[in-house]
N, C-alpha and C positions, 0 to 999 in steps of 0.2 A: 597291658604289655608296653615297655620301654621302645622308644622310638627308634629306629634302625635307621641310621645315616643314609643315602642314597649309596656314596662307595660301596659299602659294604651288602645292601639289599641289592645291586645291580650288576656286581662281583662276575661274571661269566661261569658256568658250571662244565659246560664242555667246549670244546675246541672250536666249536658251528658256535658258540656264543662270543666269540672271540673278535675283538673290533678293531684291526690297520695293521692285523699282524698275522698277514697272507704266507708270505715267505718262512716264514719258522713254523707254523698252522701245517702248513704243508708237510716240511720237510717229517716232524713227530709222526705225520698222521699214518702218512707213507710209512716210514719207518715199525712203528707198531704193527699196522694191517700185513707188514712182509717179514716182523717177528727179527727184524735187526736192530736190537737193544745194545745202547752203549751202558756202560757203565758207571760212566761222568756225564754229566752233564752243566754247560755253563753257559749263563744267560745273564747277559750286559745290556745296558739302556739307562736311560736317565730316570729319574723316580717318576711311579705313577703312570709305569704303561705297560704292567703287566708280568712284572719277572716270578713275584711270587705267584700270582693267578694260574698262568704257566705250569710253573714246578707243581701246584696243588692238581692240575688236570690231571697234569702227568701221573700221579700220583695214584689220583684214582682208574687212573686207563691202565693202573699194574695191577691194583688189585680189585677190583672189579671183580664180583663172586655171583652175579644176577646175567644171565645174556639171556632169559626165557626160552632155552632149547639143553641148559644142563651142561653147556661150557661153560667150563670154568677158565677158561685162557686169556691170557693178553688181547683189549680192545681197545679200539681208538675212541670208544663212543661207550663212555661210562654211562650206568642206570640212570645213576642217581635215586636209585629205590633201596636197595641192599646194603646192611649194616656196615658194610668199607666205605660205600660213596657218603652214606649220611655220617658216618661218625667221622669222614674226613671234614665234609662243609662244615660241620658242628665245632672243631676244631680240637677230639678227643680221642684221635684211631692211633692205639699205642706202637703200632709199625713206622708212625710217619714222627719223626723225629727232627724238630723245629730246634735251628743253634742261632742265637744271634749274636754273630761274631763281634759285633760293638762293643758288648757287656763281656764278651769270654773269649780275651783275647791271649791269653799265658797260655804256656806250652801243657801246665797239671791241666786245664781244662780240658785240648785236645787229646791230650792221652787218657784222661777218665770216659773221652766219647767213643775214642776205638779201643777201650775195653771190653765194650758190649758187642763191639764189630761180629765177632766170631759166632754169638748165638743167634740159632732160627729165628725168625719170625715169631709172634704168639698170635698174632691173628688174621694178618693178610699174608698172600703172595710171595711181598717182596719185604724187606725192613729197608723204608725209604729214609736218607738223611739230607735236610735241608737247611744249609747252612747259608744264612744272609748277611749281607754285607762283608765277604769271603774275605775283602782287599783288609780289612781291618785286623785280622790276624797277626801277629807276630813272626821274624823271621823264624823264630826256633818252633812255632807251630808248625807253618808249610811245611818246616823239615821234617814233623814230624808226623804230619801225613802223607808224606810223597809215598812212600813206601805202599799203605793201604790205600792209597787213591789208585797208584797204577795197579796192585793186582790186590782187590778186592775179592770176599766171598761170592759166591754166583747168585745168594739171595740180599746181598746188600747193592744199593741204587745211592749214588750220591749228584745231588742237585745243589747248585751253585748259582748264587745273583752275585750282584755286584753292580755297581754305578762309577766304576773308575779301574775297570781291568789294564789299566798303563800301572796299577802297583802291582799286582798279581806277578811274580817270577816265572819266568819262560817255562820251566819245569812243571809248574802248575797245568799254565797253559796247555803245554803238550801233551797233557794225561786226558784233557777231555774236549768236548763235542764242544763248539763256542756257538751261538745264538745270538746277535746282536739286533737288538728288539727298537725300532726305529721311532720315532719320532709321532706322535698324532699331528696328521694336518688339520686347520680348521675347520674343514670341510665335512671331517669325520665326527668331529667333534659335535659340532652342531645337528648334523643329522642323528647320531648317538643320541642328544639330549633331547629334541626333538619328540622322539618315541619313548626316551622315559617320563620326560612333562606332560605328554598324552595319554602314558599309563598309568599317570597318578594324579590325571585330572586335575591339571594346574595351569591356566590362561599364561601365556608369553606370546612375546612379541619375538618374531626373526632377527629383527634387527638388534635387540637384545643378546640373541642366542648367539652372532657374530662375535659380539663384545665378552661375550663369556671364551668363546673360543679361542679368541684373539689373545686374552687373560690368561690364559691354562697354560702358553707358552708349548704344547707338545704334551701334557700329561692329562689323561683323562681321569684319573684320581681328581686332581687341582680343578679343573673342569666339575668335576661334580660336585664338590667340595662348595665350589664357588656359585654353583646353582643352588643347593641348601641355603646358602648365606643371602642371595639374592631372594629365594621363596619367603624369608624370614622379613629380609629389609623390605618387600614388596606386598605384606599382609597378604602372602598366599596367592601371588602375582611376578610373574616375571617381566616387568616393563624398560623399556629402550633407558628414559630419563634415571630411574629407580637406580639402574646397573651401572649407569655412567656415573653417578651419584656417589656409590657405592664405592666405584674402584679409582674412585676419580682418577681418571684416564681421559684424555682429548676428545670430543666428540669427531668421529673420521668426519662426519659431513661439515665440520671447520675449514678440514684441511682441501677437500675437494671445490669448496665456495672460493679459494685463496688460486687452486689450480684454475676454474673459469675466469677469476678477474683477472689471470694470468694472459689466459688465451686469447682475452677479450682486449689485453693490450690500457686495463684502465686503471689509472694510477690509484685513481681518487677509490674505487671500490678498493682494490688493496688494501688501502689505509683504514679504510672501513672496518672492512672485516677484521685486522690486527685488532683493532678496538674494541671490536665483538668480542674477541678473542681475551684481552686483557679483563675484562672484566669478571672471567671464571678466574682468573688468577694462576692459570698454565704453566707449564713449564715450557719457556719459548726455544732451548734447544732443543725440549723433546718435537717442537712444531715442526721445527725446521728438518727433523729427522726424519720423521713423517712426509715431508714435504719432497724430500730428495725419494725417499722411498716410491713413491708415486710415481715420480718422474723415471726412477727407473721401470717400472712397471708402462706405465707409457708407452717408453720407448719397447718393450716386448711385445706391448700390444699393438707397435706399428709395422715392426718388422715379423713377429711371427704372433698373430692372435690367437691362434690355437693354443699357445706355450702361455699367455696369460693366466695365472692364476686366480681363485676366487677367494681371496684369504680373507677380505672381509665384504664377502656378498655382495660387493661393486666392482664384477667384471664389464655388465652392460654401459654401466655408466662411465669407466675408463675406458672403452673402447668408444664409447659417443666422445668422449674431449681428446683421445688420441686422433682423434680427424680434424680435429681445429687445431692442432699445432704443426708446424714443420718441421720435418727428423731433426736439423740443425739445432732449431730452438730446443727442442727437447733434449740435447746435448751439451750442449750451452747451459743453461739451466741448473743441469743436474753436476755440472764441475761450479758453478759459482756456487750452490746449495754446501758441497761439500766443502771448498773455498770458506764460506761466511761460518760455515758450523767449527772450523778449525779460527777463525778468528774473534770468535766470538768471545775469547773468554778477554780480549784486549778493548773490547767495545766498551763506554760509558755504563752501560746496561742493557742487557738482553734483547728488551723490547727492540730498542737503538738498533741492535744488532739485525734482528729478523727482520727489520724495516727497510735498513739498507741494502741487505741482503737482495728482499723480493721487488725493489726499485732499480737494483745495479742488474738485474734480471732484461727488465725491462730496457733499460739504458744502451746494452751493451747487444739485443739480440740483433739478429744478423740483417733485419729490413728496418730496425731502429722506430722508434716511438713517431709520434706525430710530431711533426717538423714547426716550429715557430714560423712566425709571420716574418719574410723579412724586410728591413728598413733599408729603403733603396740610399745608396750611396753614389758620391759626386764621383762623375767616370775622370777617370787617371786622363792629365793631360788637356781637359776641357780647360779656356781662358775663363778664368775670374772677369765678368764684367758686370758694372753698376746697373741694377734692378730699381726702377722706380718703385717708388710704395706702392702695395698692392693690400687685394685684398688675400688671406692664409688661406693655401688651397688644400687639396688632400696632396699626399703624398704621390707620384706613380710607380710600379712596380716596375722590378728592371727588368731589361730584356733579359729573352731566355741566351744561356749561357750554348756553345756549340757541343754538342755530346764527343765522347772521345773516340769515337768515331769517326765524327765531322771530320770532310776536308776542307780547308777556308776555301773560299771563291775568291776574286778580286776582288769586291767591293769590301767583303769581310775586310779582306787583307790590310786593303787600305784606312777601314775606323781601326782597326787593332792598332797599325802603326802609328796611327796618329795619337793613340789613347796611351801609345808609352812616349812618345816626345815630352818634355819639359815643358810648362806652361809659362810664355815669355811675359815678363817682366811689363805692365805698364808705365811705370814709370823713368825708365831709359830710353831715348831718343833711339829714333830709327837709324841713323846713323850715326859716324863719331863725335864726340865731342870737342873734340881741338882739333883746327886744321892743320893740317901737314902741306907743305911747300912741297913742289915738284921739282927744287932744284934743292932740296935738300940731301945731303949723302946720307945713306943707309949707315946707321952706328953698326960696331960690332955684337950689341943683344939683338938689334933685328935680324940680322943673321943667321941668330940662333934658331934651333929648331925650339919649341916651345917647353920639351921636357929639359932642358939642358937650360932653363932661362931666360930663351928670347919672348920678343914679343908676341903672346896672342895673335892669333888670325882674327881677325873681323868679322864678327858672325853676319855680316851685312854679305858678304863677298863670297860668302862658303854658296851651298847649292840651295838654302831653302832661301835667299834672297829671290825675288823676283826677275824675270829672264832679260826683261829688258833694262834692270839696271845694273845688270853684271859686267864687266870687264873681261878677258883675256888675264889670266895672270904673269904674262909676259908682252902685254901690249905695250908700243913705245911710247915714251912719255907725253910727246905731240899732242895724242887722241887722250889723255885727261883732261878733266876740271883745271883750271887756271888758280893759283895761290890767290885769288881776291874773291873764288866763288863764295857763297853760305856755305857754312861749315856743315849744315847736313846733306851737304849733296856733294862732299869730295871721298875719295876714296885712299885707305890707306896707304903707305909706302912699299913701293915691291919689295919682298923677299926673294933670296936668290932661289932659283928652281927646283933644285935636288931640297932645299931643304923643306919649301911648300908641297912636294908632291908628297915626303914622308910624314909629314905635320898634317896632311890631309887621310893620310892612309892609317894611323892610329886611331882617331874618332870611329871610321868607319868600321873599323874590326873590333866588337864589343869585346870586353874581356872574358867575357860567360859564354862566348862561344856560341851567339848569336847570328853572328857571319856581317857581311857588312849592311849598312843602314842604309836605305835607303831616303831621297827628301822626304818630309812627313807632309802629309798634307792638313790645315786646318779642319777642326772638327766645327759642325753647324752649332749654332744654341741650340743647348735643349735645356731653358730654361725651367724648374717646377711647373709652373702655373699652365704651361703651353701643353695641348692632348695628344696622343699618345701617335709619334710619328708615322703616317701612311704608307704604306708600300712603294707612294708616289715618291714621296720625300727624299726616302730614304733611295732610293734609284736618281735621284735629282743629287744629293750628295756624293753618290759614288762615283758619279759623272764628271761631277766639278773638281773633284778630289782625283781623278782618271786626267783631266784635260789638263789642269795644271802642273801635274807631272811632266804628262809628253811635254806641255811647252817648254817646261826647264830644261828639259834635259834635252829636247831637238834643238833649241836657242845655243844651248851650250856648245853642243858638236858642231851645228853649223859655224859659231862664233871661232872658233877654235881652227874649223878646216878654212876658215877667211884668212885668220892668218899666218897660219902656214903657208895658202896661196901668194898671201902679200910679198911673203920673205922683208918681212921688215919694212914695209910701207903704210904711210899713217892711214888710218880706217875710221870714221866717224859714221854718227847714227843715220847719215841721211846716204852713206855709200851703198851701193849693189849687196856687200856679204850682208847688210842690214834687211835688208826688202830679199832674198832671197831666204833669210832666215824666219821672217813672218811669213813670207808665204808658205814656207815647210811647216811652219808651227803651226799654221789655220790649218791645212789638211792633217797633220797629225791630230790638231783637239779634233774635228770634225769625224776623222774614223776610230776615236777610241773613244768619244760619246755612243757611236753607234756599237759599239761591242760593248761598254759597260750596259746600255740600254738595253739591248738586247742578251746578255746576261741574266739581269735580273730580273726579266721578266721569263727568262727561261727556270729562272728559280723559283720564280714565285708561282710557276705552273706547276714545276715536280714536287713542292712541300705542299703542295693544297691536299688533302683528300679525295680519293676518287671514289663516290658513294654506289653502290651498286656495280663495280668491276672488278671482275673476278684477281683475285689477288696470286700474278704468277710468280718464279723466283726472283726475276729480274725486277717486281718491284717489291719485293721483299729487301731486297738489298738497296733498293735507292729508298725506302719510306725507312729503313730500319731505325734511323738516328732519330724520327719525328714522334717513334712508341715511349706512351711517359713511361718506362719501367726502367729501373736502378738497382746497382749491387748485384745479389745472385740472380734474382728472376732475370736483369740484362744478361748477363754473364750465360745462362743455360738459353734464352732466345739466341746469343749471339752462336750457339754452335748448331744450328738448325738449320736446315733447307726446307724451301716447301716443296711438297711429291705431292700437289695434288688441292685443289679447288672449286667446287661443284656449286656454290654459291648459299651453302646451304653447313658444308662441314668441311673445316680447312685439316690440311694431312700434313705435320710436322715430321721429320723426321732427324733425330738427334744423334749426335757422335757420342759411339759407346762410353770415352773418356768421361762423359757428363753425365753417366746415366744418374749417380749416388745423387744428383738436384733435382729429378723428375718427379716432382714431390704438384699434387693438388692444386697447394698455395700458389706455387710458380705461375702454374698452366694457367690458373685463373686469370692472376694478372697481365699475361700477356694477350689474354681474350677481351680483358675490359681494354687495355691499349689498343688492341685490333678495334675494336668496336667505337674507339671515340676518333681512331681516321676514317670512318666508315664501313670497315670489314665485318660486320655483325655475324660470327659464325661460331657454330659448334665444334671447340679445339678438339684433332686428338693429338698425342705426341706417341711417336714412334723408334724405340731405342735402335736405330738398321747400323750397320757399317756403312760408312760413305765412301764410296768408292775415288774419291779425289777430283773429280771431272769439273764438279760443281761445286763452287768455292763457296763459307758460310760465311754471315756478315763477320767473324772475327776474321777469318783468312784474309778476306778482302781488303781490311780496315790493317792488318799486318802487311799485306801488300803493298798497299798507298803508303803507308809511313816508310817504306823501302825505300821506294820507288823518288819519296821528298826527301829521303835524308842523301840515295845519290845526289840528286839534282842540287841541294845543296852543297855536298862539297865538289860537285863540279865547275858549280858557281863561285868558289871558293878558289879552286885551283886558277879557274882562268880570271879572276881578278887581279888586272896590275899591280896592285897597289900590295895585294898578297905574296907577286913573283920580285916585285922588287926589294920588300920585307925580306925572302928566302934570300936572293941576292946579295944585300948587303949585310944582314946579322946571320944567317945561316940557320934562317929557324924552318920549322919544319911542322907543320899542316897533323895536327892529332885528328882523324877521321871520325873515331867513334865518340869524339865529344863534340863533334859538330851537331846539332839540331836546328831544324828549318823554327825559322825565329816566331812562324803561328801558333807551331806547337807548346815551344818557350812560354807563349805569352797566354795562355789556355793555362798552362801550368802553374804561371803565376796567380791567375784569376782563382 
């Protein structure tokens, strides 16, 4: 006996043998058992899932002549024993009358078919007519069965397939019953084959039987088809390599090794596996398609796992790598995938293409790749000064930058300022270089104000000169240096007043909106080679960098209100406003040593860790700046409160606006940051409404930037130098482009 395809041998005989085709199974079965026969009927789907199968049931559930009780009537549940049922399977029962519209498409042929219309039956029931691939008729045919389609004799049955009912004429359509016969999932597919490889005792592998499903696209014809072909290439074996072989098709477990080197954030595997990859010789769009496909799968099985499908028998294993990714990434992801798959045809080549693709992945996700080493750099502002030969030390890491959070303190305040002043010049003299006579007349450029011409101001004279070598800038001539002193210890020529107070008040209004400058103070060595400044040092700096401000600027006022006192009487270094002005100047350094001191050692107690204490809101808001975590994971900590501390499991609770970030990854990282200032506790996070009472570190950190950007333009308004600006040019004070100058300088960094 000649060998019998599996299609064919596995073919469905009744309605119960019928496999993904629930919905139309039904509807006939019903329909028969309650004796409401239509007279058309039509049945759409794509090839190879059952339209003719169907029609052939049908066919036999009309004329059926065996029920073993002597009815002879319509059933839903043919013998299969009695000369209708077998001479239908056989493919020989002269009632059932098979057209195949492909081959007989002219209008003579329809009309020779319903020439027979009119007579009986000769040996079943009904006289069935099965006409396939309906859509290929001609218009002059439809037209020429509309007539007998809608009102047929009561013992003719017409059944209709079709793979493309969008040509079928509306008129068609309306005359009969439509069926649209849906799609095999793999699911079905697999398990179908499943139990015919074990009724015909034939070894497979699952994983295998995936590949085949996956292959059939929806048709379990093609599906079986393709197991025949496999049992042949596999010497009577259906094996995973054998079928992959066969259809040369991707191995899925490529694309899932490229998904963990994903997860795992490592470039170098990546690359690897592309490799792996390349050397079956793939098609790298089709990878990439695959790869995006995933990813949307992923993302289903983060947000609703239930709705994951099993399309290729690696549900369990998408749902184990959907917990190593964060929703974003998986979003990300799957638009750069789509992104790279559309630019691919412009890449040097393929590979090139899915390279950069699954690297720009990496590049661009939202907590970003591991961060390079950096090479610390000379801070802004530091004096160039001669280093004797030494021996090449290692480099030190820079200090840590202020989170944007941070508010500056004073001491901050004061390195910042100084790290943007200008780095002065060694090789220009401290004072001027040509002397100027005391009884010389001021020309008409000294006059001038400096944007207009005149002469420069003397950076000796301005405020970062030292206190006790300053002058009054209307002191009388009397109290200068004599025309014979050294030229570095005389002082330039007065300018007249109105025109030094505004030549002074341009410098100090930066253009960027800085607000004004204040003296900078000297920044310490911090030579390479020297270790890595102490807590001590650095409170010894903001000190010194603290006392000589107050001196300059108490020396100044006092100098100033001497002689205003004087009304024009000469005042030399050794008079009263001199010794009244050091003695205000020793108690100014004396109590702003003791506040920078005390300062920084209040700082250096609140940024320490506190090991073992219970972590409440209020030091939730002063440690928040100290937690390493960056980007989103900062971003969803900063809208948080703590509700709660028990030393053992800390109680978050998060504003509803952030809930879409409450992701795993987050929580974790802000558990390892709790845990390295000493908070070692079991996170939960809680999505609550916050009822406003208790502000989160963003609130707070938007507060304080209010709060400095008032202060600075209040600072602003009441600065003379800014009222007398409004005064004489008529300018006028932009508020919202004022920024306090730490912020500025943070910005810059």
């Amino acid at each position: 006996m000649s060998y019998q395809v599996l299609a064919r041998k596995w073919r469905p005989r009744t309605f119960h043998e019928l496999v993904g085709q629930e919905h139309v199974q039904r509807a006939l079965v019903n329909a028969l058992d309650q004796g409401r026969l239509h007279h058309a009927y039509l049945f759409t789907g794509t090839r190879g899932v059952g339209k003719t199968t169907l029609a052939r049931i049908l066919a036999k559930c009309l004329n059926c002549t065996d029920k073993g009780e002597g009815d002879d009537g319509v059933t839903s549940t043919p013998c299969g024993r009695c000369d209708s049922c077998q001479s239908i399977d056989q493919g020989r029962f002269v009632d059932l009358i098979e057209v195949d519209a492909a081959s007989r498409t002219k209008v003579e042929d329809t009309r020779e078919l319903l020439d027979n219309v009119q007579y009986a039956p000769t040996q079943g029931r009904y006289k069935v007519y099965l006409i396939d691939e309906v859509h290929m008729l001609s218009t002059s045919s439809f037209n020429a069965l509309l007539k007998t389609l809608e009102e047929p004799p009561p013992h003719v049955k017409f059944l209709l397939a079709t793979t493309d009912p969008q040509k079928l004429p509306p008129t068609v359509l309306s005359r009969c019953l439509q069926f649209t016969l849906k799609h095999m999932p793999p699911e079905r597919i697999v398990g179908h084959l499943s139990k015919v490889l074990e009724a015909e005792q034939v070894p497979y592998e699952e994983s295998a039987l995936w590949l085949l499903g996956k292959a059939a696209a929806g048709s379990m014809r093609d599906a079986m088809s393709l197991t025949d072909q496999s049992i042949a290439f596999g010497q009577g074996e259906v094996r995973h390599a054998d079928v992959a072989a066969m259809l040369g098709t991707l191995d899925h477990r490529h694309v899932l090794a490229l998904i963990e080197a994903l997860a795992e954030v490592d470039a170098a595997r990546v690359l690897r596996e592309v490799a792996s990859l390349a050397e079956q010789g793939p098609d790298f769009g089709a990878v990439l398609d695959d790869l995006t496909s995933v990813m949307h799968r992923l993302a289903i099985g983060q947000m609703v796992p239930s709705a994951l499908d099993n399309g290729h028998g690696d549900r369990e294993a998408l749902l184990a790598l959907a917990a190593q990714f964060a929703a974003e990434d998986i979003q990300l992801y799957y638009q750069i995938g789509v992104q790279g798959r559309a630019d691919m045809a412009h890449a040097p080549d393929a590979r090139t293409a899915l390279e950069m693709t699954l690297l720009r992945m990496l590049a661009f996700r939202p907590q970003g790749v591991p961060r390079p080493a950096k090479t610390p750099l000379p801070m802004r502002g530091e004096p160039e000064q001669p280093q004797p030969a030494r021996a090449e030390q290692p480099p030190q890491p820079e200090p840590e930058q202020p989170s944007s959070y941070e508010e500056p303190s004073a001491g901050s305040a004061q390195v910042a300022a100084s790290m943007d002043a200008p780095p002065p010049d060694p090789s220009e003299p401290s004072g001027p270089s040509q002397p100027v006579a005391d009884h010389e007349p001021a020309t008409a450029a000294d006059s001038l104000p400096p944007w207009e011409g005149g002469v420069p101001e003397d950076p000796t004279s301005g405020a970062d000169a030292p206190a006790e070598s300053r002058e009054p800038a209307d002191a009388p001539a009397e109290s200068r240096e004599p025309a014979d002193a050294p030229a570095d210890s005389r002082e330039p020529a007065e300018a007249p007043a109105d025109s030094v107070a505004i030549a002074e008040a341009l410098p100090q209004v930066g253009m960027d909106g800085e607000g004004p400058h204040e003296p900078q103070a000297p920044m310490p060595d911090a030579s390479p080679a020297a270790p890595a400044a102490s807590a001590e040092a650095l409170a010894a700096s903001q000190v010194d960098a603290a006392a000589a401000e107050v001196v300059a600027t108490s020396a100044g006022e006092l100098e100033q209100e001497g002689v205003s006192a004087a009304a024009g009487r000469p005042t030399d270094s050794s008079g009263p406003t001199s010794e009244v002005a050091t003695e205000a100047a020793s108690e100014a350094t004396t109590e702003a040593t003791n506040e920078a001191t005390t300062e920084v050692e209040a700082e250096a107690v609140t940024t320490a860790p506190l090991d073992g204490q219970r972590l409440t809101h209020a030091l939730w808001l002063e440690h928040f700046d100290d937690l390493a975590i960056s980007g989103l994971t900062r971003n969803l900590a900063a809208h948080c409160i703590v509700a709660g501390d028990d030393g053992e499991r800390l109680h978050l609770q998060l504003d509803p606006s952030q809930s879409a970030m409450n992701a795993d990854v987050h929580q974790n990282r802000i558990r390892d940051a709790l845990e390295a200032l000493g908070y070692a506790r079991r996170l939960e996070v809680d999505v609550v409404e916050l009822d406003g009472r208790v502000e989160t570190p963003r609130q707070m950190a938007e507060r304080l930037a209010a709060e400095r950007h008032a202060q600075a333009v209040e600072a602003l308004k009441r600065d003379p130098h800014i009222q007398q600006l409004q005064q004489t040019f008529g300018a006028r004070l932009v508020e919202s482009t004022v920024t306090p100058a730490g912020e500025t300088r943070k910005a810059r960094r």
